[in-house]
LODOVEX-518462 format. One line per 8 residues: number of its first residue (from 0); for each residue x, y, z of C-alpha. Coordinates in Angstrom, 1 decimal, m for minus. Example, Ala and Ser with C-alpha at 12.3 -4.5 7.8 and 13.67 -1.06 7.14 Angstrom:
0	12.3,m4.5,7.8 | 13.7,m1.1,7.1 $
//
This chain:
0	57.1,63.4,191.9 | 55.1,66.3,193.3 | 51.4,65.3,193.8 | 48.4,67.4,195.6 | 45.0,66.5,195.8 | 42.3,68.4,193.1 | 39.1,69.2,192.9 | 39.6,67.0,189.8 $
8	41.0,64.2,191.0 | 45.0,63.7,191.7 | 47.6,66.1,189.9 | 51.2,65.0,189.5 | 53.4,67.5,187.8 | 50.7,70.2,187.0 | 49.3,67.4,185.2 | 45.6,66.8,186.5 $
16	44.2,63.0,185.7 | 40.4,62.9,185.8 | 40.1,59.6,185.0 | 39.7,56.3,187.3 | 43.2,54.7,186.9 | 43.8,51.7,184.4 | 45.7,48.9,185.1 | 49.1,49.1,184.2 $
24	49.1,53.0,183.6 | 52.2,53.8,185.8 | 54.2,52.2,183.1 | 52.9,54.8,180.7 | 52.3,57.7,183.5 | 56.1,57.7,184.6 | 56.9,61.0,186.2 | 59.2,61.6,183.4 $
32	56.5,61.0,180.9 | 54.6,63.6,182.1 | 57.1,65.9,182.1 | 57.9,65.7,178.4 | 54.2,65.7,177.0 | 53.4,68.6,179.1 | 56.5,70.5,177.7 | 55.1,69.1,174.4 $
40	52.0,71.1,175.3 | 52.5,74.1,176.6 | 54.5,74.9,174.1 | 51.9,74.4,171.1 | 48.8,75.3,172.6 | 48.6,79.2,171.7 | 49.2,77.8,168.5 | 47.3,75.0,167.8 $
48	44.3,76.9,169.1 | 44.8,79.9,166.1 | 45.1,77.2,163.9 | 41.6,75.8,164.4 | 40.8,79.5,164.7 | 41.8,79.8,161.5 | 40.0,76.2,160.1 | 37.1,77.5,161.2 $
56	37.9,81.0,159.1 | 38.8,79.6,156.2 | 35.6,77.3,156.1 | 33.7,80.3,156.4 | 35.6,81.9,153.6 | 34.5,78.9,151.3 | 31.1,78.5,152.0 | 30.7,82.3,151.3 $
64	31.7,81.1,147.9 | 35.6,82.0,147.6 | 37.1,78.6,146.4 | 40.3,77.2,147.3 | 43.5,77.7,145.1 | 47.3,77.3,145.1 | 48.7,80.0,147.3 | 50.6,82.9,145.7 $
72	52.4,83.4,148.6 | 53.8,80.2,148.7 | 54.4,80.0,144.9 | 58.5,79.9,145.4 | 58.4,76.7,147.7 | 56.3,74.9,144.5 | 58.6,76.3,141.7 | 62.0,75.8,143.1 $
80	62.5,72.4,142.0 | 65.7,71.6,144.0 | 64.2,70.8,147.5 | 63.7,67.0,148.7 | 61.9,65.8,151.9 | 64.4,63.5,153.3 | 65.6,60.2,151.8 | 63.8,57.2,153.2 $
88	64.1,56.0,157.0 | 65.5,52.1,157.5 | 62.0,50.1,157.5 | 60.5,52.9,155.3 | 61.9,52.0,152.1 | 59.3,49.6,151.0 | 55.5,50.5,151.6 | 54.2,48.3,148.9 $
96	51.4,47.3,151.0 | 50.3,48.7,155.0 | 47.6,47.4,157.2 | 45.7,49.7,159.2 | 43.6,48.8,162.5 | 43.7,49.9,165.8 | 45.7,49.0,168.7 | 43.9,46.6,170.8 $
104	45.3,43.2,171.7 | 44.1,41.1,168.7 | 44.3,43.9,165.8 | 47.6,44.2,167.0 | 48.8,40.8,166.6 | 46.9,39.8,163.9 | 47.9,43.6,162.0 | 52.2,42.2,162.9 $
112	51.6,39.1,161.4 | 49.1,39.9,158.3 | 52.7,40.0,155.9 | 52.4,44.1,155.2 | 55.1,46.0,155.0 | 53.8,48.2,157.2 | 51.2,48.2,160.2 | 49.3,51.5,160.5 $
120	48.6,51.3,164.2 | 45.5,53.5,164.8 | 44.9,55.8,167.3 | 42.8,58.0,165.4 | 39.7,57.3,163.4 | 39.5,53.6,164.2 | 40.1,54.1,167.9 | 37.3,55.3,170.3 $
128	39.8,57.6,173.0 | 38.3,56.3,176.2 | 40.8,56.2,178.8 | 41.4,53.0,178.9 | 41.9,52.6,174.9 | 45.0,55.6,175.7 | 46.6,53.8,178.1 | 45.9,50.4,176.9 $
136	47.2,51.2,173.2 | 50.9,52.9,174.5 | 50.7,49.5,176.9 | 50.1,47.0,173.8 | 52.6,48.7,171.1 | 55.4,48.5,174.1 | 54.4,45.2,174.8 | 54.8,44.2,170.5 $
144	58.2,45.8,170.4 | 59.5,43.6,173.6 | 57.7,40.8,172.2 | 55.8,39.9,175.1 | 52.0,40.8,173.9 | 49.8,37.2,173.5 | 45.5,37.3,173.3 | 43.2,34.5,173.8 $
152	39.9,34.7,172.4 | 36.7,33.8,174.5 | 36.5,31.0,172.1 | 40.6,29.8,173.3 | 42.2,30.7,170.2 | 45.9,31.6,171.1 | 47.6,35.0,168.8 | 51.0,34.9,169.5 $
160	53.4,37.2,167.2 | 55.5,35.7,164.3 | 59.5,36.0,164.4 | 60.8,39.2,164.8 | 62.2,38.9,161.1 | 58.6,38.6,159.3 | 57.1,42.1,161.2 | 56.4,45.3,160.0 $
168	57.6,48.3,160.5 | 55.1,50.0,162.5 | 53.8,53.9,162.3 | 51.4,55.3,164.4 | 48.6,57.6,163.9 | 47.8,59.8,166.9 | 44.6,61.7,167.4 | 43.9,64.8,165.1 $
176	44.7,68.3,165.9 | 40.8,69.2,167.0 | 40.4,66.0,169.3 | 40.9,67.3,172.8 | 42.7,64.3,175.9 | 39.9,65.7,178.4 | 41.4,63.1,181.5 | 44.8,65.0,181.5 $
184	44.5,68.9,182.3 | 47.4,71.6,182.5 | 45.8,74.5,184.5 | 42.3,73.1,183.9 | 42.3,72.9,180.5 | 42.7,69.8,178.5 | 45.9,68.8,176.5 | 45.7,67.9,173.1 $
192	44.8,64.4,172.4 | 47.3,64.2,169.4 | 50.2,65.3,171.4 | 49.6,63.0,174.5 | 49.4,60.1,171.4 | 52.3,61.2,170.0 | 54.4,62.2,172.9 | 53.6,58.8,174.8 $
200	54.6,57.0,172.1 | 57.7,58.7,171.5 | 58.9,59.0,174.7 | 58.7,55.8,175.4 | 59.9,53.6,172.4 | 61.8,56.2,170.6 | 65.3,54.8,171.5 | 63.7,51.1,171.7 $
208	63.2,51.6,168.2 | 66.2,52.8,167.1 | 67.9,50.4,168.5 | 65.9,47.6,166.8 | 67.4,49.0,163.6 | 64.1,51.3,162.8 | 63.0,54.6,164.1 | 60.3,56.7,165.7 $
216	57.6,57.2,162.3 | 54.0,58.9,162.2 | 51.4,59.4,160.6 | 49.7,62.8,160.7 | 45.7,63.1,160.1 | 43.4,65.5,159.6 | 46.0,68.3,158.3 | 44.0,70.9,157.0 $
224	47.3,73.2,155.4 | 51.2,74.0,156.0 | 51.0,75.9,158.8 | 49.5,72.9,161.1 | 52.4,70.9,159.2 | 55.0,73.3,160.3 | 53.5,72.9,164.0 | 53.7,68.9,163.7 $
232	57.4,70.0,162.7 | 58.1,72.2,165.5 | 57.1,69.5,168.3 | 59.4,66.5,166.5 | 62.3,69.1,166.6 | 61.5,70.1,170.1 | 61.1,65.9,171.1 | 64.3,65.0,169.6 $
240	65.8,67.5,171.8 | 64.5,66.8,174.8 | 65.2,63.7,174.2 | 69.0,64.0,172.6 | 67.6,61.8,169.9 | 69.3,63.4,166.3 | 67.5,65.2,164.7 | 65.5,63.8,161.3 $
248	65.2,60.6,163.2 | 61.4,61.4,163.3 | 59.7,60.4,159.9 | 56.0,61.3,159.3 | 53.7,60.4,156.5 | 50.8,63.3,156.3 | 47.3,62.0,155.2 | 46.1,64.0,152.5 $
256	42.1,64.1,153.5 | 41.1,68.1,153.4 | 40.1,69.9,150.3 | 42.1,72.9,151.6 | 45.3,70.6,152.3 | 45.3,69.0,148.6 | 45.8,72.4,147.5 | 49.1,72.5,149.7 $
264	50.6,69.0,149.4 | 54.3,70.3,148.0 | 54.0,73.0,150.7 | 53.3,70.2,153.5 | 56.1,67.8,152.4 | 58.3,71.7,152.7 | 57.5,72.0,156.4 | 57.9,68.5,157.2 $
272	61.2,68.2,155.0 | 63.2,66.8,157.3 | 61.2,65.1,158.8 | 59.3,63.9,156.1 | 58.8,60.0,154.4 | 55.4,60.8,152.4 | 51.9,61.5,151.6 | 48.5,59.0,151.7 $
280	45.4,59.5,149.8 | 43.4,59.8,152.9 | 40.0,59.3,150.6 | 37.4,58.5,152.5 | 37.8,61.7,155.5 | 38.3,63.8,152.1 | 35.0,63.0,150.6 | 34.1,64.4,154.2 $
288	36.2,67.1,154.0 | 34.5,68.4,150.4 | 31.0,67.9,151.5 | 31.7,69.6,155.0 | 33.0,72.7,153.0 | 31.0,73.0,150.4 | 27.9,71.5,152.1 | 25.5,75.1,151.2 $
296	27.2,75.7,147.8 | 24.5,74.1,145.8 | 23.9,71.3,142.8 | 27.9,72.0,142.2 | 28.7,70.2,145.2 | 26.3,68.0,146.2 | 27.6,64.1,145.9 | 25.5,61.0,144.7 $
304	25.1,58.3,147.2 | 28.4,57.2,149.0 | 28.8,53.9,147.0 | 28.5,55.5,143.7 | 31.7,57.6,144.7 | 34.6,55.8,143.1 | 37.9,56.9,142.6 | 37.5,57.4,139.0 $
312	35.4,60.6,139.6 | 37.4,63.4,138.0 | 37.9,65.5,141.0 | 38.6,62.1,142.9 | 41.4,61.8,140.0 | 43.1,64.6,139.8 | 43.7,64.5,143.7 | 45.0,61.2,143.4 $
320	47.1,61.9,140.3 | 48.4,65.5,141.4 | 49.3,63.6,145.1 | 51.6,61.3,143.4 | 53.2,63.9,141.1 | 54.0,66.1,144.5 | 54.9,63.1,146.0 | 57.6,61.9,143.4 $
328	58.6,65.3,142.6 | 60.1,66.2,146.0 | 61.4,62.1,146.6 | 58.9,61.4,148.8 | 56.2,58.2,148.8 | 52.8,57.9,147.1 | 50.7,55.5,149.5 | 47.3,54.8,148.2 $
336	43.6,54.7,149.8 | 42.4,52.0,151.9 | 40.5,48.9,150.8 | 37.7,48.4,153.3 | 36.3,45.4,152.1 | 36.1,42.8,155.5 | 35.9,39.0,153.4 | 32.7,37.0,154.6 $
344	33.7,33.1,154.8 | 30.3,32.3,154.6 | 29.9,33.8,150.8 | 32.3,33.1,148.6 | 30.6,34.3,145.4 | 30.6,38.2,147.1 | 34.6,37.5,148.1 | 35.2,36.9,144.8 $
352	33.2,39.7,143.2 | 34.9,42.2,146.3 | 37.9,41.1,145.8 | 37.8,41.6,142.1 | 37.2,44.8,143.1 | 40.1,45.0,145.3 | 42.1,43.9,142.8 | 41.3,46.7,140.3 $
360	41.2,49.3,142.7 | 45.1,48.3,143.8 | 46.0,47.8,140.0 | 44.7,51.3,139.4 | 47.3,52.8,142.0 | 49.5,50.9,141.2 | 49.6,52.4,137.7 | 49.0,55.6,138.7 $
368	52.7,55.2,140.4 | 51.8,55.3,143.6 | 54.2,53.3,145.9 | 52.0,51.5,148.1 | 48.8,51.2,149.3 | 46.1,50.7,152.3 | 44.1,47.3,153.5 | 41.9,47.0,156.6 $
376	41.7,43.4,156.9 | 44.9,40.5,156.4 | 43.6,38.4,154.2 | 43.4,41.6,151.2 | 47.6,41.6,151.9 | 48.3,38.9,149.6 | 45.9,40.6,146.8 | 47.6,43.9,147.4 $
384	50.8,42.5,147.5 | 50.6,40.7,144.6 | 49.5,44.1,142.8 | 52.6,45.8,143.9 | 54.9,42.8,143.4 | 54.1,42.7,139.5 | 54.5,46.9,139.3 | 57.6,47.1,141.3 $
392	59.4,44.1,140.7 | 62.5,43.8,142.9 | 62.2,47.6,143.3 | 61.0,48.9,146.8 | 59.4,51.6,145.2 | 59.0,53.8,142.3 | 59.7,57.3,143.7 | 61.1,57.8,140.3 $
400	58.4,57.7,138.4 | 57.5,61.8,138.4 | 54.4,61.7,136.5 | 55.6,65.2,134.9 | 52.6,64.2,132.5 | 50.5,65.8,135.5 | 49.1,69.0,135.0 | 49.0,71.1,139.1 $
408	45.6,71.9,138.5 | 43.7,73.6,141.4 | 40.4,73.7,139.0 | 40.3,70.2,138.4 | 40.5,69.1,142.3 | 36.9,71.0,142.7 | 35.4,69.3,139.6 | 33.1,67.5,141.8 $
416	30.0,68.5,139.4 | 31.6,65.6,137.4 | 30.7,62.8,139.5 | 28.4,60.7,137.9 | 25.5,59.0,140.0 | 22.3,59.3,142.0 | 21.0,59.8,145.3 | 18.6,57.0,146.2 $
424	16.4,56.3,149.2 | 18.4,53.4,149.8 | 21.4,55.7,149.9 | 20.0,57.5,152.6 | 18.9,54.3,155.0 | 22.0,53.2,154.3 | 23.8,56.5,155.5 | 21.7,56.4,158.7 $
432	21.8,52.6,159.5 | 25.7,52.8,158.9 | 25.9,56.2,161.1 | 24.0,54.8,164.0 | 25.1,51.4,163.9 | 29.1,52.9,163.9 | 28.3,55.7,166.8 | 26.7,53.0,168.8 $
440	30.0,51.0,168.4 | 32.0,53.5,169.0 | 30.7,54.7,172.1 | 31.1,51.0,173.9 | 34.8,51.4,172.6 | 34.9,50.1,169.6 | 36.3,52.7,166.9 | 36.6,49.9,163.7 $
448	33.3,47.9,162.7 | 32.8,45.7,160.3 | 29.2,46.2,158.6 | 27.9,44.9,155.2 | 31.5,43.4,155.0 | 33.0,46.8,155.1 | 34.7,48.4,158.0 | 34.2,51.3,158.8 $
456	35.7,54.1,160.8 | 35.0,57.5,162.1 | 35.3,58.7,158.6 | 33.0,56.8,157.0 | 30.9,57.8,159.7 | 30.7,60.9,158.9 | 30.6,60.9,155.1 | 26.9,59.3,156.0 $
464	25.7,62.1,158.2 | 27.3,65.0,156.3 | 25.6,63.5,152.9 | 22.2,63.5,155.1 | 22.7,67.0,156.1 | 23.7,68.2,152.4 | 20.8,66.8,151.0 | 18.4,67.9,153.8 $
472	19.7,71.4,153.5 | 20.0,71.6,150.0 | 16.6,70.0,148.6 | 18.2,67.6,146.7 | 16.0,64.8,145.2 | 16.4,61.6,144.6 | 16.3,59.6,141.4 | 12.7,58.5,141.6 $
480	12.0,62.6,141.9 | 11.2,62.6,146.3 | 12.2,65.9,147.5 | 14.2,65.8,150.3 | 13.3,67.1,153.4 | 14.0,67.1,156.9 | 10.4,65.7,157.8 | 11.2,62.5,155.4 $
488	14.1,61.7,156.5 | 13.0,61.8,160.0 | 10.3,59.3,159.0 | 13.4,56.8,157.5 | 15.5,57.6,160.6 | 12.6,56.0,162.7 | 12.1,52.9,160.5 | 15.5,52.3,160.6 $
496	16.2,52.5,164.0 | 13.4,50.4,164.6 | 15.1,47.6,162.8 | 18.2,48.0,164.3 | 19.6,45.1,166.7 | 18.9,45.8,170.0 | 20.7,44.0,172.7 | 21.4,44.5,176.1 $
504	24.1,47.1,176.9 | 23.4,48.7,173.7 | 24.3,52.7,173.6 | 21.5,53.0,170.5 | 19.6,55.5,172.1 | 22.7,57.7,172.9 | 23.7,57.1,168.9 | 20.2,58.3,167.9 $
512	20.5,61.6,169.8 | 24.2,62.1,168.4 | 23.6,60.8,165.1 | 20.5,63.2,165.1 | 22.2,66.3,166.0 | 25.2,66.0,163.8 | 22.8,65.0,161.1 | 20.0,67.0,161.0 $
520	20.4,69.6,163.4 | 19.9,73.2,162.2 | 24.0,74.1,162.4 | 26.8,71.5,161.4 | 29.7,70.1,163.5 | 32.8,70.2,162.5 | 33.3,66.7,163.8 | 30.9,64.3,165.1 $
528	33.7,62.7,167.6 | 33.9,66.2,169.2 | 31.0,66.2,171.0 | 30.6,63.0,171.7 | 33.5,62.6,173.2 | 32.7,65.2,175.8 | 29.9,64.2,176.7 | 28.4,60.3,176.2 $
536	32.0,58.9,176.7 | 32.4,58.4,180.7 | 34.5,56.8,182.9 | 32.2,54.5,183.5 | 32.6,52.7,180.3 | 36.8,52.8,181.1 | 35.9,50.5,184.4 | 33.8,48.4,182.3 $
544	35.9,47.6,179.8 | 38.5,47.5,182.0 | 36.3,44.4,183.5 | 35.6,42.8,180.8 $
//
């Protein structure tokens, strides 16, 4: 290994980490390791940085008023109906029901032996990427596949993984294409945070994996059209070689969760075809997605309070619907949105009314032909599976089930004028106590909270400040008639604060500043992690946690 001194700290490789070291990171840091994610990088970054060149060209396009549509120029890869993505990968054929959670000790344990079919192991939206959440995530998803990962609470309850037999298979979700890995630099600059995630992961456990009878699978986020696909593409071919690892062995699910990429889905699962096991109703970052774009476009855009928002909203339907029938068309899976509902012990009459809920929602999908679908917490598995159990039957999926009753209607995904509902002032305390109450999380390291027995994510996160900028910017009003304004909602943001619970340690007043800026600041953020991830996530809170 070839290591000099930096300004920056150590470089090994032309790698340059920034970070205090984390226990255990030499495991993950292996000369070799390096090697392969910084071939990874430098040969995508030219790219990936034209294609959030272009993200940010296109978003300009629609809030000048030029809404998305199916691409002509892509019209061939939608009308020749011969193509298939790949058939499905051993551990892949049966999705009925996945957990999703991040990869810390407990979630990971408790995720392996919740019964899914599959555990969504997060390093994306429910993960806060502090240093030591990188390296401790690649430590703790090694430590699951050789079976050697145990957690005791502080209260001395023992988590110990069930037999091998009963598991999941597991995919991971690395970081998003705009998410930067700001402790490992290649000539000064950072590397992406999604390749390090993926490459990490891959290099690492790829062959572990295979030789457990399952393979290397992903799940890509935050996919905005096919040409970010095809990129995604390029890297598994160019990892599979590097590694002499056949190529195909890669599977990747893409989350459907842009407005511009729901106009693309056959065109994705084209780009990924070889590589590719399915698509997920990513709802939740795609209500983001359609208020981020649209947010100046007027009364036609502008969305009632977040809880109104169900998934029987026309535009919220025909996503869904026209998902499945892209899905099925080209043999690839359908996997539904996520149930976010965190069951309270202590209530039993609001378990039974959310899991009602639950219930409906699953049965819905289910219906709808998707092939599976998404929980956040174990005890919605049995629900969910019981859902899937009666629709499927002994079948592991129903990939045959085209849906040609369909229509591929680009006007009906931007029929968001059809959502019925109003925006309250409850709505908007409740947007700000969930936004600052998740920032303030997320900064101490914690990326998946569970508030009003819902957890919420970086997503949902930022469906409650982009709905507070919408509605500042375009003077909506609420159902009792208030106008509103940046000057109310200021007054709401400080009674709400006020009430928040303080405790020592807290990162509130950090949250605040954030929350205001990406809130009710004159421009908008594309993403509220961006920012504060350079700049109120330090090392300091690495060797803290790394105490704890």
């Amino acid at each position: 290994m070839n290591s000099t001194n930096s300004l920056n700290g150590i470089t090994f490789n032309g790698i340059t980490m920034t970070a205090p070291p984390i226990y255990r990171q030499d495991e993950i840091l292996t000369p070799e390791a390096l090697d392969f994610i910084a071939a990874l990088n430098r040969n995508t970054t030219a790219r990936r940085h034209d294609l959030l060149q272009a993200r940010q060209t296109r978003r300009s396009q629609i809030l000048s008023g030029s809404d998305p549509r199916f691409l002509r120029e892509t019209s061939h890869i939608r009308e020749d109906p011969k193509w298939r993505v790949a058939p499905p990968a051993p551990g892949l054929e049966d999705r009925r029901v996945e957990i999703t959670g991040p990869v810390d000790k407990k979630m990971t344990i408790n995720a392996l032996n919740s019964g899914a079919k599959v555990w969504l192991a997060d390093m994306e939206d429910s993960s806060t990427p502090t240093w030591g959440n990188v390296i401790r995530g690649q430590l703790n998803l090694i430590d699951a596949l050789e079976r050697r990962i145990d957690f005791t609470s502080p209260e001395g309850k023992e988590y110990k993984l069930a037999p091998a037999e009963e598991l999941p298979t597991i995919v991971v979700r690395p970081r998003g294409w705009h998410l930067p890995e700001k402790h490992l630099l290649i000539n000064g600059k950072p590397m992406a945070g999604g390749v390090v995630d993926f490459g990490l992961y891959f290099f690492h456990n790829a062959r572990r994996l295979i030789a457990q009878g399952k393979g290397p699978y992903f799940y890509l986020p935050k996919i905005e059209n096919h040409l970010e696909a095809r990129l995604w593409n390029d890297i598994f071919i160019q990892a599979q070689d590097l590694l002499g690892i056949p190529q195909g062995t890669i599977r990747a699910t893409v989350l459907i969760e842009t407005i511009t990429a729901a106009f693309e889905m056959e065109e994705i699962l084209y780009e990924l075809r070889d590589h590719a096991s399915g698509l997920n109703a990513g709802r939740w970052d795609y209500l983001f997605s359609v208020i981020k774009n649209f947010r100046t476009r007027g009364p036609r855009f502008v969305l009632p309070d977040r809880n109104q928002i169900t998934m029987t909203a026309p535009f919220m339907r025909a996503y869904t619907e026209q998902l499945v029938r892209a899905c099925h068309r080209r043999g690839a899976m359908a996997i539904g949105g996520m149930a976010a509902f965190v069951p309270n012990r202590r209530d039993e009459e609001a378990n039974a009314n959310a899991m009602a809920k639950v219930r409906a929602d699953k049965t819905r999908e289910a219906n709808d032909g998707f092939d599976g679908s998404w929980v956040a917490h174990p005890d919605l598995v049995p629900v969910a599976m019981e859902v899937f159990d009666e629709a499927l039957g002994w079948n592991p999926n129903q990939i045959s089930r085209l849906r040609e009753d369909v229509e591929a209607d680009d006007h009906a995904l931007l029929n968001v004028a059809g959502t019925q509902g109003n925006i309250t002032e409850q709505g908007i305390r409740d947007n700000i106590w969930v936004g600052i109450q998740y920032i303030e999380s997320w900064l101490r390291g914690h990326g998946a909270v569970a508030l009003n027995n819902l957890m919420e994510d970086a997503a949902t996160a930022e469906i409650s400040r982009s709905q507070i900028w919408q509605w500042i910017h375009s003077q909506a009003i609420t159902d009792q008639g208030e106008l509103i304004t940046y000057d109310w909602v200021k007054e709401l943001l400080e009674e709400e604060f006020a009430r928040l619970p303080h405790f020592e340690g807290n990162r509130f007043k950090d949250a605040l500043e954030i929350f205001t800026d990406v809130a009710m600041g004159e421009e908008f953020p594309a993403f509220l992690t961006t920012s504060a991830y350079a700049n109120y996530l330090h090392a300091t809170e690495d060797r803290e946690l790394a105490a704890a």
